[in-house]
C-alpha positions as CSV (number, residue, x, y, z in Angstrom):
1,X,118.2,119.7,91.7
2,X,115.6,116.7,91.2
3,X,117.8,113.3,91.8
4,X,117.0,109.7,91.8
5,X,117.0,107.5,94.4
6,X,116.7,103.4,95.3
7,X,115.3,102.2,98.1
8,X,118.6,99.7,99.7
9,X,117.1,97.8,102.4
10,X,115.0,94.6,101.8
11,X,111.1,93.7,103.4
12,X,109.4,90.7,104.6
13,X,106.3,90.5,102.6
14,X,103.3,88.0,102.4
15,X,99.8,88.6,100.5
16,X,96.8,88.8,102.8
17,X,94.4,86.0,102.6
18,X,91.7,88.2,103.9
19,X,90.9,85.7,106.7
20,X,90.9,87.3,110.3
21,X,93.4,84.8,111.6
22,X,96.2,86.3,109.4
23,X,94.7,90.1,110.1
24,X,95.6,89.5,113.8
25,X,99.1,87.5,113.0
26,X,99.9,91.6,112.3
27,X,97.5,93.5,114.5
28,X,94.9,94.2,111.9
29,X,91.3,94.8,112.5
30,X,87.9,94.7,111.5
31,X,87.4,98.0,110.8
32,X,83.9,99.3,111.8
33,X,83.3,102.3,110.1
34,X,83.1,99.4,106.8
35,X,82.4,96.1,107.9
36,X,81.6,94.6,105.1
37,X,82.9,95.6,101.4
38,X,81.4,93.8,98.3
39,X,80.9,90.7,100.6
40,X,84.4,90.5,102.7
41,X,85.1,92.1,105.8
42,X,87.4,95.4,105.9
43,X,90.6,95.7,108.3
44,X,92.8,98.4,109.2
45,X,96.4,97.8,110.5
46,X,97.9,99.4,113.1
47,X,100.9,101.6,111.3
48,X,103.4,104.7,112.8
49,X,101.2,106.7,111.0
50,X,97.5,105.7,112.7
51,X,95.6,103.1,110.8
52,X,95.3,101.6,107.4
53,X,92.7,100.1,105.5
54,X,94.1,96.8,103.9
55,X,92.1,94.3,101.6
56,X,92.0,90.6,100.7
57,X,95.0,90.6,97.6
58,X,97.1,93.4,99.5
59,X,100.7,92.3,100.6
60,X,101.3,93.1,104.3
61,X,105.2,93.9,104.3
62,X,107.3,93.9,107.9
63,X,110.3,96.9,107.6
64,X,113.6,96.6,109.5
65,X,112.2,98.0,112.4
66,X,110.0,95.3,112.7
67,X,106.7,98.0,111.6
68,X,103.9,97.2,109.6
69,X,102.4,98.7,106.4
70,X,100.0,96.8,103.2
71,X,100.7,97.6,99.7
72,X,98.4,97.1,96.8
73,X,98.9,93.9,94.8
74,X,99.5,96.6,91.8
75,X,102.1,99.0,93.3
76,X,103.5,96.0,94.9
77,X,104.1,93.5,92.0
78,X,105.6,96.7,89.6
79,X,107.8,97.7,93.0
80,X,109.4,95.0,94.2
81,X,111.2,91.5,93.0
82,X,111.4,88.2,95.4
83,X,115.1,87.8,96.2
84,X,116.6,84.6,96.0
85,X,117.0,82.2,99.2
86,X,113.8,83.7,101.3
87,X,112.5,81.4,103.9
């Protein structure tokens, strides 16, 4: 039987700027294979899973275990809410 589930455990999150500086802050990349995109440079972050291509709008979010993973500003914005008191 299909049931539904909610995610309970709460993420760090903060938007990419798209500047390298921030890429490295979480191991990101240039990634070679697509340097350049419609003017901006392309990364891929390191994940559990092998690398992923993240772009300037996409929010970078930290799990409990401390891993990496982007989401797009779309999926992210209709999936999650800010909780109250962040840092």
């Amino acid at each position: 039987m299909l049931k539904e589930y909610r995610k309970t455990a709460t993420i760090k999150a903060e938007q990419f700027d798209g500047s390298a500086k921030m890429a490295r802050k979480y191991g990101g990349k240039i990634n070679p294979e697509y340097c350049i995109f419609a003017g901006e440079p392309r990364f891929v972050l390191p994940t559990k899973e092998g690398g992923m291509k993240f772009d300037t709008g996409d929010w970078i979010a930290t799990g409990i275990d401390g891993e990496h993973w982007a989401i797009s500003d779309s999926i992210f914005r209709r999936t999650y809410e800010e909780v109250d008191g962040n840092d």
